[in-house]
C-alpha positions in Angstrom: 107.4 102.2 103.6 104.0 103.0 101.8 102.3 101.1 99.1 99.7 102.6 97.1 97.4 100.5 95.3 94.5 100.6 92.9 92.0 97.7 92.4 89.3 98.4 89.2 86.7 96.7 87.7 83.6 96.4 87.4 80.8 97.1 90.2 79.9 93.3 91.6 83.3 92.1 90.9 84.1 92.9 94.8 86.9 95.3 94.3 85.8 97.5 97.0 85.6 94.5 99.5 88.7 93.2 98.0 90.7 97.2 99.1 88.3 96.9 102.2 90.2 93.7 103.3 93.1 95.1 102.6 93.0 98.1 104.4 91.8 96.2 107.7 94.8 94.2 107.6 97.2 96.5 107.3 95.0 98.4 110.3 95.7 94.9 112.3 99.4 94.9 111.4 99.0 98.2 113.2 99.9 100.5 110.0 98.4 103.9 108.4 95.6 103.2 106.1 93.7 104.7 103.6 90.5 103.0 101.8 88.8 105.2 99.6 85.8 103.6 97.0 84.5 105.3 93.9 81.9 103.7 91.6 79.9 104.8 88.7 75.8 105.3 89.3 75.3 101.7 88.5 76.8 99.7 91.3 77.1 96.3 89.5 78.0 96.2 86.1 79.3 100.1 86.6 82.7 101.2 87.0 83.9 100.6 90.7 87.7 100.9 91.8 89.4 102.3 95.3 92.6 103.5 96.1 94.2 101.5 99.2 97.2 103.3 100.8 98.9 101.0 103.5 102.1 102.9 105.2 104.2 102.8 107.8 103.8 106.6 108.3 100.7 108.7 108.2 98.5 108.8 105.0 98.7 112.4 103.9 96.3 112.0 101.1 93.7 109.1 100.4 93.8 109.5 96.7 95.9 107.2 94.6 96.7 108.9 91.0 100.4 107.1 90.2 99.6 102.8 92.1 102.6 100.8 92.9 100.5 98.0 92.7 97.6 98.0 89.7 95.0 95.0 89.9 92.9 95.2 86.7 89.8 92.7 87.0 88.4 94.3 83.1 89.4 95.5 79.7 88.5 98.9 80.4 90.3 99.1 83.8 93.7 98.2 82.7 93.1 100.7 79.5 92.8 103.1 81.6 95.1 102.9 85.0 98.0 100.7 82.8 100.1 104.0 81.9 98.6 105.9 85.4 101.2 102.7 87.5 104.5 104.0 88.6 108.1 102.8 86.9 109.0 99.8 88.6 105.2 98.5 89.9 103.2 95.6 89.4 100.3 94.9 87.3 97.9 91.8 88.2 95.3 91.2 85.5 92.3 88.7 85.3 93.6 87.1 81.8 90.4 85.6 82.1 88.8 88.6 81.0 91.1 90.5 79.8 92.8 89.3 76.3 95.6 91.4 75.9 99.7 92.1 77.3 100.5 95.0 78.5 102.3 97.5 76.5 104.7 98.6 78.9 108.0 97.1 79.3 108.9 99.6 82.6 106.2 97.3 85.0 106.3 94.0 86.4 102.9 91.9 84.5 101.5 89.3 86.4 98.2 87.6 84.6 96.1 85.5 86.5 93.2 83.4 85.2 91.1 84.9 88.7 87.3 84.3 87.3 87.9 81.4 85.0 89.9 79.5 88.5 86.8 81.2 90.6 84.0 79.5 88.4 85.9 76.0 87.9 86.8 75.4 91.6 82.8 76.4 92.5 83.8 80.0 93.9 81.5 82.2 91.8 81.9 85.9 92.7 85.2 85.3 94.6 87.6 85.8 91.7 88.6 89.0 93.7 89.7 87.2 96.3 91.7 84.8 94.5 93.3 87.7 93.1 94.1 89.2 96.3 95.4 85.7 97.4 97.8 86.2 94.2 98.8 89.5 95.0 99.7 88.8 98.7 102.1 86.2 97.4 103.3 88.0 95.1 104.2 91.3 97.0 104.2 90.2 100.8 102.1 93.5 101.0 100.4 92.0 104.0 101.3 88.9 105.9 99.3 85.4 104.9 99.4 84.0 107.8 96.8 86.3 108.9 94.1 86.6 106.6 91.5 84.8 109.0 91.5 87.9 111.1 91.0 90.3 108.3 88.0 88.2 106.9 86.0 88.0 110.4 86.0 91.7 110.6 84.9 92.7 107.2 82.6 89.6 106.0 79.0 90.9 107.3 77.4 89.1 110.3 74.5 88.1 107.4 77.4 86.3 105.5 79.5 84.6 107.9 78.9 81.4 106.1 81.3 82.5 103.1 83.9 83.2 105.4 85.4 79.4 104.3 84.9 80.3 100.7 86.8 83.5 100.7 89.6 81.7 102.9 89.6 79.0 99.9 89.3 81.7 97.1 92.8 83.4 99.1 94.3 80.1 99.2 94.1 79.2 95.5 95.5 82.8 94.7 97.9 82.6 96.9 99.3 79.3 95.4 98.4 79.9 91.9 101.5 78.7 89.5 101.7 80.1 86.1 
């Protein structure tokens, strides 16, 4: 089985950490993997998005054109990767940020309220991980239970101190109720 995923936004929204953790996971379940970042020139407030591949063969190509699985974290991202998702994926969307429904009937739409949960529950700059916490339930694309392992191996030595307020971002995703 392979899943190929896009996460977009906007550079300092954490979307390349948020396919970074990903990717490591699936590395840990012992799967193929494929992380590939691309942001605009500006870093934060830019464009950033990566395609994550996670397979139980070998990755053939990094590059994800056609996503399973979309996670739009801005306007402009879900504009323009919306009609780019597959027949049958899933969309996630930061309704907190983005105003609008999708127009296609042919995906699943899941809208999540990712910044607005971030900045009440005093988790500024993790609505990515919420989100990923969402997703995970949502698609069993990697297993819960392990998410400590992922997060000691990509959180930086320098920020090993947020490691309990990612786990509590992934948490409140994970068990997010519309």
């Amino acid at each position: 089985m392979t899943t190929n995923m896009l996460i977009a936004g906007f550079g300092g929204q954490g979307i390349l950490f948020s396919g970074k953790f990903l990717a490591y996971e699936g590395l840990l379940e012992e799967k193929s993997v494929s992380w590939l970042p691309s942001y605009g020139p500006e870093m934060r407030g830019g464009t950033a998005n990566c395609s994550v591949i996670i397979s139980d063969t070998p990755v053939g190509s990094p590059i994800v054109s056609t996503p399973d699985i979309l996670i739009a974290m801005n306007m402009p991202s879900l504009d323009k990767y919306e009609n780019e998702t597959v027949a049958g994926g899933k969309v996630f969307v930061d309704s907190a940020l983005i105003d609008r429904k999708l127009q296609r009937t042919d995906v699943e739409a899941y809208y999540i309220p990712a910044t607005k949960l971030a900045n009440d529950e005093g988790l500024t700059g993790l609505a990515n991980m919420i989100m990923l916490g969402y997703v995970i339930a949502k698609t069993g694309i990697i297993p819960f239970e392990n998410v400590d392992r992922a997060l000691l191996k990509v959180v930086p030595a320098s920020k090993q101190h947020l490691i309990e307020s990612n786990k509590k971002a992934l948490e409140l995703g994970y068990n997010y109720a519309e």
